[in-house]
C-alpha positions in Angstrom: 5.7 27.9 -4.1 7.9 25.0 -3.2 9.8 23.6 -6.0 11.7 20.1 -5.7 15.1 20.4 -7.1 15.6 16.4 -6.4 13.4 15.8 -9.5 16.1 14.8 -11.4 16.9 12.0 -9.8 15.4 9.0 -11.1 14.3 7.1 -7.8 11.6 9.7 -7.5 8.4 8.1 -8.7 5.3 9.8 -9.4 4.0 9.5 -5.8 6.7 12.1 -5.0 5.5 14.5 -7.2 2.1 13.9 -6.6 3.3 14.9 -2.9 5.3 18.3 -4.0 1.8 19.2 -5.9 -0.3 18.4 -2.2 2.3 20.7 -0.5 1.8 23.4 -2.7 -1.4 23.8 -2.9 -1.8 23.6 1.4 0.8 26.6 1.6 -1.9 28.7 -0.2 -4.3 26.6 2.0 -2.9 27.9 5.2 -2.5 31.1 4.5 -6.9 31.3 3.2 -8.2 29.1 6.0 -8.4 31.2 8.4 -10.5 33.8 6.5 -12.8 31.5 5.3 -15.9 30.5 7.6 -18.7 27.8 7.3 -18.8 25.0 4.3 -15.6 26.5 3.0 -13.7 26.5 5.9 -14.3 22.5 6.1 -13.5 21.8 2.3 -9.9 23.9 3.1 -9.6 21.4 6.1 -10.2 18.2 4.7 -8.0 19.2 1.6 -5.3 19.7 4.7 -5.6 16.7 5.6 -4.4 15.6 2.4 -1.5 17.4 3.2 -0.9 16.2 6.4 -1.1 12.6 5.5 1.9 13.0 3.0 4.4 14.5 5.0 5.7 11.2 7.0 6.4 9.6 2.7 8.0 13.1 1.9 10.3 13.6 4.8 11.8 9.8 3.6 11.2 10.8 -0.1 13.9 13.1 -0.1 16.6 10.3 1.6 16.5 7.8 -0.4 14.7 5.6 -2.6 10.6 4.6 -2.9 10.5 1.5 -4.5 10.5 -0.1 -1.3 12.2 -3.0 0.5 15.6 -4.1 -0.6 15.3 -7.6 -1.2 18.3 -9.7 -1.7 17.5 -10.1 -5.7 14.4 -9.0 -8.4 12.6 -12.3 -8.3 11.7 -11.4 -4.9 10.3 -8.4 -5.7 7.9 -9.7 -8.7 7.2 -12.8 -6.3 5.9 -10.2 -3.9 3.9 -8.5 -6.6 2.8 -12.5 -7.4 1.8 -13.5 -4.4 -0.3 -9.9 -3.7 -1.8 -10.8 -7.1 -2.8 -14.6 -5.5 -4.2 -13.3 -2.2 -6.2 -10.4 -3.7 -6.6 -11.3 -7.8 -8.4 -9.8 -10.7 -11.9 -10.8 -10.9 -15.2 -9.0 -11.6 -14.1 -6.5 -9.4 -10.5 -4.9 -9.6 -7.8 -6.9 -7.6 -4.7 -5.9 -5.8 -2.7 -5.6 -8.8 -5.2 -3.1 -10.3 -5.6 -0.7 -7.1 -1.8 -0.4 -6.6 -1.7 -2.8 -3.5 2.2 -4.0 -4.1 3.2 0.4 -3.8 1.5 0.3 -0.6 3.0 -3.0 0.8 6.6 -2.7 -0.4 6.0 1.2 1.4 5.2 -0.4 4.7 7.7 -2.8 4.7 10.4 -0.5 3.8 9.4 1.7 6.6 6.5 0.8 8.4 7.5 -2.7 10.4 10.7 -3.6 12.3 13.7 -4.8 11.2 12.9 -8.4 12.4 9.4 -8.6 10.8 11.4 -7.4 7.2 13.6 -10.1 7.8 10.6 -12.8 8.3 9.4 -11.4 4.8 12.9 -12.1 3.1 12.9 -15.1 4.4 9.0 -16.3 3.4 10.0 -15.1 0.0 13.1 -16.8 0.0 10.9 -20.0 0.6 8.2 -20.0 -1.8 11.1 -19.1 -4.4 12.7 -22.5 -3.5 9.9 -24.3 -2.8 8.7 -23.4 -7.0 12.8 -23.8 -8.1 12.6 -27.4 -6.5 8.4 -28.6 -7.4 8.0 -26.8 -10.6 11.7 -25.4 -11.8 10.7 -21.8 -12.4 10.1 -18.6 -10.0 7.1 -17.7 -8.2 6.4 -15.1 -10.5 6.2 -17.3 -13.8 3.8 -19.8 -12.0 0.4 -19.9 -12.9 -2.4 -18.7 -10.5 -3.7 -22.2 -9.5 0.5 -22.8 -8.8 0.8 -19.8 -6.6 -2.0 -20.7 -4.8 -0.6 -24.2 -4.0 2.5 -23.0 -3.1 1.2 -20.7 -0.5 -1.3 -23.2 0.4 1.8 -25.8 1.2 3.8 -22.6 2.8 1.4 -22.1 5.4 1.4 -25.8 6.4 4.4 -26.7 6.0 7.3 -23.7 6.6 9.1 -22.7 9.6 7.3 -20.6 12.0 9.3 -17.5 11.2 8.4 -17.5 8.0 4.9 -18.2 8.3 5.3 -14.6 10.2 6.2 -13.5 7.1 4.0 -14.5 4.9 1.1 -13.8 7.3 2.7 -10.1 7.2 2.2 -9.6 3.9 -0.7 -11.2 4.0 -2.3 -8.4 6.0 -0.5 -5.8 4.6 -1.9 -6.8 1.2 -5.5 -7.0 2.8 -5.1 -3.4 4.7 -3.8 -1.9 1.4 -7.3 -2.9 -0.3 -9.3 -2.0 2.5 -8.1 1.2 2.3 -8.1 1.8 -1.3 -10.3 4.6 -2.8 -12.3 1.9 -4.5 -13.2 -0.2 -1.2 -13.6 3.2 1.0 -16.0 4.0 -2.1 -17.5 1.4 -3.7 -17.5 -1.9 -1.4 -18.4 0.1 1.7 -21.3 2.4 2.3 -19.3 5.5 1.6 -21.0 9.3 3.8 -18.7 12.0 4.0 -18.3 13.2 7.8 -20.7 13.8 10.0 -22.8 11.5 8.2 -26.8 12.0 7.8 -29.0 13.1 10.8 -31.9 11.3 11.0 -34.5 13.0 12.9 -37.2 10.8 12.6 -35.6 7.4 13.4 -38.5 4.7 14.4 -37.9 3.3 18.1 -39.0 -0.1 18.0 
């Protein structure tokens, strides 16, 4: 068994144990897959790949922090949160908010995109958070949805190139981290597990 010593240490978040848990269970895995033929040799194997998928957030789990990018101050962060929240909102189905879109984002942008595109972010964030100090005298976060959506409406006409990058950034990030959610994979999308259904009787015209 592998135990994680660093639990202590509050900037581990759930995720991380959730990953300690994955890696436990696929040492047992690895040392019964390869006695184990047929159905049960695939169920091992895609439970594997569970493991597999966590290692590149554990290996950077154990230096440092998970919450994400640094940004220069907490407003930022919630206006990130805010603006996922505007792209993606709460409706009759569950929004970003809901389906943990903001982990996902803040992941990739604290180790998933270069150094340049992180600062394009900080910068787009930096903007809409003067842009509602200056129109409406309160942050991003504290506007009201029809605000937000204003502001990002104005943002994309009217900012700098370089930080329409950014906001076009998170844009996509926001829209990737829904698109691969278990609810999309599952409910918005015709969901087969691998291979799929054979049909052997398929019409022809």
């Amino acid at each position: 068994m592998i135990h994680c010593f660093f639990c202590s240490n509050k900037v581990f978040t759930e995720k991380v144990k959730l990953i300690i848990r994955n890696i436990n269970n696929s040492v047992y895995f690895v040392s019964k897959i390869y006695h184990l033929k047929g159905m049960k040799r695939r169920k091992m194997i895609r439970q594997m790949a569970v493991f597999a998928g966590s290692l590149p957030f554990f290996s950077h789990a154990l230096k440092g922090n998970l919450a994400g990018i640094n940004f220069s101050n907490v407003n930022l962060d919630n206006s990130l949160d805010a603006i996922i929240d505007t792209i993606i909102p709460e409706g009759k189905t569950p929004g970003g908010i809901s389906l943990g879109v903001p982990e996902y984002v803040k992941l990739m942008l604290w180790d998933g995109v270069s150094p340049e595109q992180k600062k394009t972010t900080d910068m787009a964030l930096k903007y809409l958070e003067s842009q509602a100090s200056i129109t409406l005298s309160k942050p991003v976060y504290l506007c009201t949805p029809e605000e937000r959506k204003q502001l990002l409406k104005n943002a994309f006409m009217q900012a700098e190139e370089s930080e329409k990058a950014g906001l076009n950034l998170i844009k996509s990030l926001t829209i990737k981290g829904y698109q691969t959610s278990a609810y999309f994979m599952k409910q918005i999308l015709p969901y087969e597990m691998a291979p799929n259904r054979y049909n052997g009787c398929a019409p022809i015209n």
